[in-house]
PDB file with one MODEL, atoms N, CA, C and O in Angstrom:
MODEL        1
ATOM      1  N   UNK A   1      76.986 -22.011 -28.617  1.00  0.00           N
ATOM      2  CA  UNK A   1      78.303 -21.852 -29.202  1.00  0.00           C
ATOM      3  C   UNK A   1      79.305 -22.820 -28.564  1.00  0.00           C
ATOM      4  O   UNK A   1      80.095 -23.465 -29.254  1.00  0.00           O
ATOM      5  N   UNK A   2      79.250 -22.907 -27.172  1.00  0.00           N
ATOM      6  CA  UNK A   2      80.028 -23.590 -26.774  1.00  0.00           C
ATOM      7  C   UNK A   2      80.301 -24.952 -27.152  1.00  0.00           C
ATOM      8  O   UNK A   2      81.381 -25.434 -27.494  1.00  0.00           O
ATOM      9  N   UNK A   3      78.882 -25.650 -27.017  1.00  0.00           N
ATOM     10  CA  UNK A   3      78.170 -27.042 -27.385  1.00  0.00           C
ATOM     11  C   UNK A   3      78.946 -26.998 -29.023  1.00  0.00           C
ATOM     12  O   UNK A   3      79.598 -28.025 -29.208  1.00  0.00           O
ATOM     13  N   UNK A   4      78.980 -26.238 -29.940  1.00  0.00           N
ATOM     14  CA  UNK A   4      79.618 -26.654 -31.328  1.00  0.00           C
ATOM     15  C   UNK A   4      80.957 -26.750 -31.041  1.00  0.00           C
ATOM     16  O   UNK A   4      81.368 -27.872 -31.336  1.00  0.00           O
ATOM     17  N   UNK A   5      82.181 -25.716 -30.386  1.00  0.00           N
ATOM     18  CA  UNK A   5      82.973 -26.123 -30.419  1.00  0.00           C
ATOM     19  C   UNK A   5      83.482 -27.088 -29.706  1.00  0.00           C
ATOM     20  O   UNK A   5      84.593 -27.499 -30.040  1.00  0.00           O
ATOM     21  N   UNK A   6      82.778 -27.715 -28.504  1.00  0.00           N
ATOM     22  CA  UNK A   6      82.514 -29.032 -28.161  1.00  0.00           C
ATOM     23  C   UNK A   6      82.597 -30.380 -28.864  1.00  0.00           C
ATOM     24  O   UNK A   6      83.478 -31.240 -28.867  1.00  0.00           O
ATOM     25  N   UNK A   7      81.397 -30.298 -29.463  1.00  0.00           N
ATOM     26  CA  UNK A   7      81.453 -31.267 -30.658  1.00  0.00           C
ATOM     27  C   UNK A   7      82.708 -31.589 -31.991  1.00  0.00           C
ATOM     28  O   UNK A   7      83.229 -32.594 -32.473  1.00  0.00           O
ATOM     29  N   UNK A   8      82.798 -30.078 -32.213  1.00  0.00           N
ATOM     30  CA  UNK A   8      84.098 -30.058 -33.377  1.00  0.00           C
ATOM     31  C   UNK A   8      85.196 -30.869 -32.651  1.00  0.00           C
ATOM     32  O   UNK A   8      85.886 -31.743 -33.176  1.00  0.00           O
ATOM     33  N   UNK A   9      85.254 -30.473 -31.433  1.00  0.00           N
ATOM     34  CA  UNK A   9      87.171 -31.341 -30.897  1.00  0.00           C
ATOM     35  C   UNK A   9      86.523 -32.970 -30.409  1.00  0.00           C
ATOM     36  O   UNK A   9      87.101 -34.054 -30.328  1.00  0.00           O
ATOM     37  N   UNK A  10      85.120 -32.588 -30.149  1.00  0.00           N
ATOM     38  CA  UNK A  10      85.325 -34.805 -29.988  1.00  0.00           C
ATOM     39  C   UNK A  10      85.403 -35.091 -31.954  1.00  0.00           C
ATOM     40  O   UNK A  10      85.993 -35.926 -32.639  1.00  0.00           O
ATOM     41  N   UNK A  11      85.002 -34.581 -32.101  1.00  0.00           N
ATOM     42  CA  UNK A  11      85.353 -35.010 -33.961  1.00  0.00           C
ATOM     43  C   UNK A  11      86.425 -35.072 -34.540  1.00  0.00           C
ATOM     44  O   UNK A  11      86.808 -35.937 -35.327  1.00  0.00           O
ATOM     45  N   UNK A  12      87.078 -33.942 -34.087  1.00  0.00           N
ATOM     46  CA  UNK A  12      88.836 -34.382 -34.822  1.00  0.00           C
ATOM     47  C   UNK A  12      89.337 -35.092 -33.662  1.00  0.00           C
ATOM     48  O   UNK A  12      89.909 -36.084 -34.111  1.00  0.00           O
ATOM     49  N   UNK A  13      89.401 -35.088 -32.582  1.00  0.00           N
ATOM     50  CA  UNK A  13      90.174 -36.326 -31.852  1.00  0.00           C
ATOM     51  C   UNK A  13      89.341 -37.692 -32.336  1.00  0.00           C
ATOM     52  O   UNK A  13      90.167 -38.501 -32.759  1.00  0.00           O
ATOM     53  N   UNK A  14      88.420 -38.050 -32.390  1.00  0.00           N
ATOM     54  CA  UNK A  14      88.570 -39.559 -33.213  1.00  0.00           C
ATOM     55  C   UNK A  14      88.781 -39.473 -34.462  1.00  0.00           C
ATOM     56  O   UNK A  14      89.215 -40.512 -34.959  1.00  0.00           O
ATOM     57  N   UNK A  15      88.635 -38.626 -35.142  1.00  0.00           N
ATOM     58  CA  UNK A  15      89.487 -38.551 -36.424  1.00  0.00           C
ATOM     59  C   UNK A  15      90.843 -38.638 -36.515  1.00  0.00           C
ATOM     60  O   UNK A  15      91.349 -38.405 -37.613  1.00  0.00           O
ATOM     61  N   UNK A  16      91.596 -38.951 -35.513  1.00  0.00           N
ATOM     62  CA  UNK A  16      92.853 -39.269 -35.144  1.00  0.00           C
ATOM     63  C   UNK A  16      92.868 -40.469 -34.788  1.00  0.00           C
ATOM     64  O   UNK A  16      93.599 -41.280 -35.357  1.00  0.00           O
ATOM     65  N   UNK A  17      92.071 -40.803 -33.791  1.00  0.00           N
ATOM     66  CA  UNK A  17      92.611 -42.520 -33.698  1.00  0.00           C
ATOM     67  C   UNK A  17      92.629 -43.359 -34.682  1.00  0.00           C
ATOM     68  O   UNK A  17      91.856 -43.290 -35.637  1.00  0.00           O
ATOM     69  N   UNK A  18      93.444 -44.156 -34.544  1.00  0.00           N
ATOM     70  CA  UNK A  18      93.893 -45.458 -35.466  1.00  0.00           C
ATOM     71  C   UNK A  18      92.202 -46.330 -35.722  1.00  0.00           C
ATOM     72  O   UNK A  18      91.137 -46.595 -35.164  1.00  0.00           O
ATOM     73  N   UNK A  19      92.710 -46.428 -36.558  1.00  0.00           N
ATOM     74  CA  UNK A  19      91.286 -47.410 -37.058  1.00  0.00           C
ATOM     75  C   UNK A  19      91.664 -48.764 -36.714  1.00  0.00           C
ATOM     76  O   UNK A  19      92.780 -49.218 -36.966  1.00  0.00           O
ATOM     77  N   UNK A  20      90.234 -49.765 -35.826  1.00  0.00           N
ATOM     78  CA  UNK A  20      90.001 -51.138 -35.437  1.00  0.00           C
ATOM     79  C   UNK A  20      91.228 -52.016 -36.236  1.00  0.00           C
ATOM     80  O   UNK A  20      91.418 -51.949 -37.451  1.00  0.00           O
ATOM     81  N   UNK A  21      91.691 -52.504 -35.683  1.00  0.00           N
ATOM     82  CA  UNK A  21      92.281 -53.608 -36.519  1.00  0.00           C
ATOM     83  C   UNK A  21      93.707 -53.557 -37.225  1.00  0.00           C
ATOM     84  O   UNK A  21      94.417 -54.461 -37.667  1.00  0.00           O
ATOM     85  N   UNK A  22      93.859 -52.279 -37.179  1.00  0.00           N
ATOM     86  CA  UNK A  22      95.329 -52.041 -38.020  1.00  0.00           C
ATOM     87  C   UNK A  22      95.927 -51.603 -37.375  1.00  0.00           C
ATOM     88  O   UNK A  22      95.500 -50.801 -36.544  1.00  0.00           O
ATOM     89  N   UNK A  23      97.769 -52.098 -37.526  1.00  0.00           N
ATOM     90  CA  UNK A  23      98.717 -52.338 -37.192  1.00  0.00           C
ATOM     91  C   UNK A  23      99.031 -50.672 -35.862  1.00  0.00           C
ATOM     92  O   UNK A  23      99.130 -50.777 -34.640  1.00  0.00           O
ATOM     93  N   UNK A  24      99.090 -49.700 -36.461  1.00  0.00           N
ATOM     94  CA  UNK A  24      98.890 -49.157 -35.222  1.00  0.00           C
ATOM     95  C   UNK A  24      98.221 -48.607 -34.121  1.00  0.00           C
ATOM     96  O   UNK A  24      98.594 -47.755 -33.314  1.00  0.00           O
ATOM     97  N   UNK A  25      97.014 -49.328 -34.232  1.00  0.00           N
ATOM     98  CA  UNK A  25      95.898 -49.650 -33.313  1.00  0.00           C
ATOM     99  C   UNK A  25      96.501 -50.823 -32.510  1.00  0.00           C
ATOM    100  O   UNK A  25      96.551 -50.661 -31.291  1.00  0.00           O
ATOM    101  N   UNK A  26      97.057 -52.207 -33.123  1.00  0.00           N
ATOM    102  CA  UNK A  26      97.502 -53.189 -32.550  1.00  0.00           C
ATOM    103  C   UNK A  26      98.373 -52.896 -31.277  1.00  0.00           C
ATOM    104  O   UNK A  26      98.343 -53.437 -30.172  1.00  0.00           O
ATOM    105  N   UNK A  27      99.247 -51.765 -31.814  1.00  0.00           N
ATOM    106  CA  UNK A  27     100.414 -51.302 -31.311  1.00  0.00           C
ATOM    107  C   UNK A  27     100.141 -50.632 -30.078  1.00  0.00           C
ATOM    108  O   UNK A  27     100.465 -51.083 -28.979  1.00  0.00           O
ATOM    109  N   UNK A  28      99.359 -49.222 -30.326  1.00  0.00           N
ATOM    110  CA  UNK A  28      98.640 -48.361 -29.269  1.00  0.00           C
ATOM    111  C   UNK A  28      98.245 -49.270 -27.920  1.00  0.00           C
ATOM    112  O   UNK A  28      98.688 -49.073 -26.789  1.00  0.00           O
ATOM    113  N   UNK A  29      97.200 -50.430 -28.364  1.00  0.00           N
ATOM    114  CA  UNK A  29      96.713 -51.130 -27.286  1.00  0.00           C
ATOM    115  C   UNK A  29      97.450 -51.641 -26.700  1.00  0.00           C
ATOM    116  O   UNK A  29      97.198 -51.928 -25.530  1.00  0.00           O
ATOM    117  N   UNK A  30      98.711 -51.972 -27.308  1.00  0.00           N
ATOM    118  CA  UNK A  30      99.405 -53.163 -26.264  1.00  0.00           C
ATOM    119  C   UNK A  30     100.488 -52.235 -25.303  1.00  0.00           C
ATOM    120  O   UNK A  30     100.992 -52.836 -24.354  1.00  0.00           O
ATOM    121  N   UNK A  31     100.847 -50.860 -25.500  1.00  0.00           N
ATOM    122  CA  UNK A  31     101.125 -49.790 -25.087  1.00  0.00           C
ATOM    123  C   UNK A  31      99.971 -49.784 -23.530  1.00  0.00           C
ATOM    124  O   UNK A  31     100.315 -50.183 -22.418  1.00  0.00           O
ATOM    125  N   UNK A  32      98.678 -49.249 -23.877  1.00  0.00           N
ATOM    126  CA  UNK A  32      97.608 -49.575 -22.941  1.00  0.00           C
ATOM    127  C   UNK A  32      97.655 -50.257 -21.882  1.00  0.00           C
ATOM    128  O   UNK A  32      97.625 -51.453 -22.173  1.00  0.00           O
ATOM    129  N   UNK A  33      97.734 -50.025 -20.433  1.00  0.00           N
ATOM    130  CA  UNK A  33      97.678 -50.915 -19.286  1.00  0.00           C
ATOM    131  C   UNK A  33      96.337 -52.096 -19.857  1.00  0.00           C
ATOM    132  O   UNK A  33      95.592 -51.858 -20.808  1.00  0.00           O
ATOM    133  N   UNK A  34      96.303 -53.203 -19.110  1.00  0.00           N
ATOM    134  CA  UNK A  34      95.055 -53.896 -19.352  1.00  0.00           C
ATOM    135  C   UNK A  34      93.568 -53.857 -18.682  1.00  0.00           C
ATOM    136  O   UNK A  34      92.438 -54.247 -18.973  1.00  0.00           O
ATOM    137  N   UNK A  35      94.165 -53.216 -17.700  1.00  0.00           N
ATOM    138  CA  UNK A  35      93.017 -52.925 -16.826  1.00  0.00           C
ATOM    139  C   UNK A  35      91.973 -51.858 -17.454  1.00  0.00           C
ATOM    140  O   UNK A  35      90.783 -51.797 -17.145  1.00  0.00           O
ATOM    141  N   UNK A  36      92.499 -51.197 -18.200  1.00  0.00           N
ATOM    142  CA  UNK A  36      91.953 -49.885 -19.023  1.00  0.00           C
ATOM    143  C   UNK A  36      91.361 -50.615 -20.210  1.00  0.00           C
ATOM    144  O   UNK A  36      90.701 -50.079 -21.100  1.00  0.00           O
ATOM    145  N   UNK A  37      91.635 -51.751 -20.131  1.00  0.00           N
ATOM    146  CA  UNK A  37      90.673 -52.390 -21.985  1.00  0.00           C
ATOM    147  C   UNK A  37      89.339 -52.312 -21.156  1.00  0.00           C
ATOM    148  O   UNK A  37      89.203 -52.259 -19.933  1.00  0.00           O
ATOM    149  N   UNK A  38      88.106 -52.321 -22.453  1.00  0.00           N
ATOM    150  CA  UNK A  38      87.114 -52.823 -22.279  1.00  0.00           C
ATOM    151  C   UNK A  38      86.952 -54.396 -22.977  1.00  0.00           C
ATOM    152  O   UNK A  38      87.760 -55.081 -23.604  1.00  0.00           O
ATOM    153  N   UNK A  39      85.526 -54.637 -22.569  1.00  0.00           N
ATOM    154  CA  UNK A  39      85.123 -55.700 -24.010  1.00  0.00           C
ATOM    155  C   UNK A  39      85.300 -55.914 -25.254  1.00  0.00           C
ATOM    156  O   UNK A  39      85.575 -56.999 -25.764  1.00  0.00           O
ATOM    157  N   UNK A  40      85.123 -54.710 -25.887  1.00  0.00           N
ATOM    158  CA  UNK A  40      85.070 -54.716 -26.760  1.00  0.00           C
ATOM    159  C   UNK A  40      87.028 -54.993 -27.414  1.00  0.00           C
ATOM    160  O   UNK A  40      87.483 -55.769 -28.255  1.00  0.00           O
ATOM    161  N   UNK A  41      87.554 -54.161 -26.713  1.00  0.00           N
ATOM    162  CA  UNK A  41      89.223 -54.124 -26.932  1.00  0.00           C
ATOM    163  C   UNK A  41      89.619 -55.258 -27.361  1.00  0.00           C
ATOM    164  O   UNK A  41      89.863 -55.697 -28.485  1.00  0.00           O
ATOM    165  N   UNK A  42      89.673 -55.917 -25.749  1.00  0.00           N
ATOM    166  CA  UNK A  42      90.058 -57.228 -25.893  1.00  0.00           C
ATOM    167  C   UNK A  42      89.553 -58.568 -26.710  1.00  0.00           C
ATOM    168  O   UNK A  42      90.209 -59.599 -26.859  1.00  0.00           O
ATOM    169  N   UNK A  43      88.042 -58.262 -27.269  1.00  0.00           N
ATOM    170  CA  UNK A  43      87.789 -58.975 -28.168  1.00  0.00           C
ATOM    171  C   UNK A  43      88.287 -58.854 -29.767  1.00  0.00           C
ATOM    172  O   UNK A  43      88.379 -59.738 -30.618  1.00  0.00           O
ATOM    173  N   UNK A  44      88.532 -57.617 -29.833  1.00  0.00           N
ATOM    174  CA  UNK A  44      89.398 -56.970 -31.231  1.00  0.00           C
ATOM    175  C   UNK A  44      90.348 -57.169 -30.932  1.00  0.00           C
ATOM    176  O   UNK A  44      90.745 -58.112 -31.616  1.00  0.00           O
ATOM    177  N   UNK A  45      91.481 -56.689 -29.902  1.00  0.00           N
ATOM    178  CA  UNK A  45      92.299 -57.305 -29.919  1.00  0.00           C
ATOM    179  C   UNK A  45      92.778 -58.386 -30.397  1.00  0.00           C
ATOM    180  O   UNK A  45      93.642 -58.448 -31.272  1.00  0.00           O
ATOM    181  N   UNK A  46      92.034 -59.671 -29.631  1.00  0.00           N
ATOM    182  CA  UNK A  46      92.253 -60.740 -29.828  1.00  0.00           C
ATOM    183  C   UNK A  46      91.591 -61.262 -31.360  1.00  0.00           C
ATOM    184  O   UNK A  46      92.017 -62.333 -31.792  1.00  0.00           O
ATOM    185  N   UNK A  47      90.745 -60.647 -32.025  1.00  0.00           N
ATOM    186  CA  UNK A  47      90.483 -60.962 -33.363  1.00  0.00           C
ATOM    187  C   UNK A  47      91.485 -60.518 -34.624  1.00  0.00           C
ATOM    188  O   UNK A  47      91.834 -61.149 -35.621  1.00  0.00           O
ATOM    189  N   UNK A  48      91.704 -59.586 -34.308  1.00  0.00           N
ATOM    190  CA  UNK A  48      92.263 -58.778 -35.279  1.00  0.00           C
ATOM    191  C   UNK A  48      94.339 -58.728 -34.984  1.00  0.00           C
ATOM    192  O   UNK A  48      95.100 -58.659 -35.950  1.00  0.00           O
ATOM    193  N   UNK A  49      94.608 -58.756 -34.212  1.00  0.00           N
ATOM    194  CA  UNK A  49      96.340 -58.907 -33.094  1.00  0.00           C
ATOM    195  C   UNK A  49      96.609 -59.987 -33.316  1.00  0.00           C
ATOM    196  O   UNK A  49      97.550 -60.275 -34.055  1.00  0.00           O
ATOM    197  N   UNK A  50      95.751 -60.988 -32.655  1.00  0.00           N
ATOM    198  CA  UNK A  50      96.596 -62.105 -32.105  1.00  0.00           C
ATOM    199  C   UNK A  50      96.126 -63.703 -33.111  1.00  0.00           C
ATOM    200  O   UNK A  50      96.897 -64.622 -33.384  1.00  0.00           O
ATOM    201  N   UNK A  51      94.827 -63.608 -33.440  1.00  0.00           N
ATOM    202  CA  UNK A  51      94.786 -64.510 -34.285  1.00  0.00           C
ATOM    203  C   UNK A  51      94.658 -64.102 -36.025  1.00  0.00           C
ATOM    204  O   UNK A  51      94.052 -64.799 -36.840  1.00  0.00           O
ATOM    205  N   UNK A  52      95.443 -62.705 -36.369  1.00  0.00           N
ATOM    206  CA  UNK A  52      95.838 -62.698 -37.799  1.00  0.00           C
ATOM    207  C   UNK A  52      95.854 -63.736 -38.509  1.00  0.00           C
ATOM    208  O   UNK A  52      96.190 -63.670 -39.692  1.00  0.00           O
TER     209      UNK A  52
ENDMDL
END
């Protein structure tokens, strides 16, 4: 029982985050210390942010 309602709240919390690439995802991250990006961030970031 526990393990489901477990699962249910990691499911609606990313069902909340901003989706890759759009404008308030852009926003969120740059909010974000940098030290806290990963790889992946900063490569979206920089794909999707900075060279629009």
């Amino acid at each position: 029982m526990k393990f489901i309602c477990i699962a249910a709240a990691v499911l609606l919390l990313n069902a909340c985050s901003a989706e890759v690439g759009s404008d308030s995802w852009c926003a969120d991250l740059k909010e974000k210390p940098k030290g806290e990006w990963n790889s992946n961030d900063a490569g979206n970031f920089a794909k999707h942010c900075v060279f629009k």
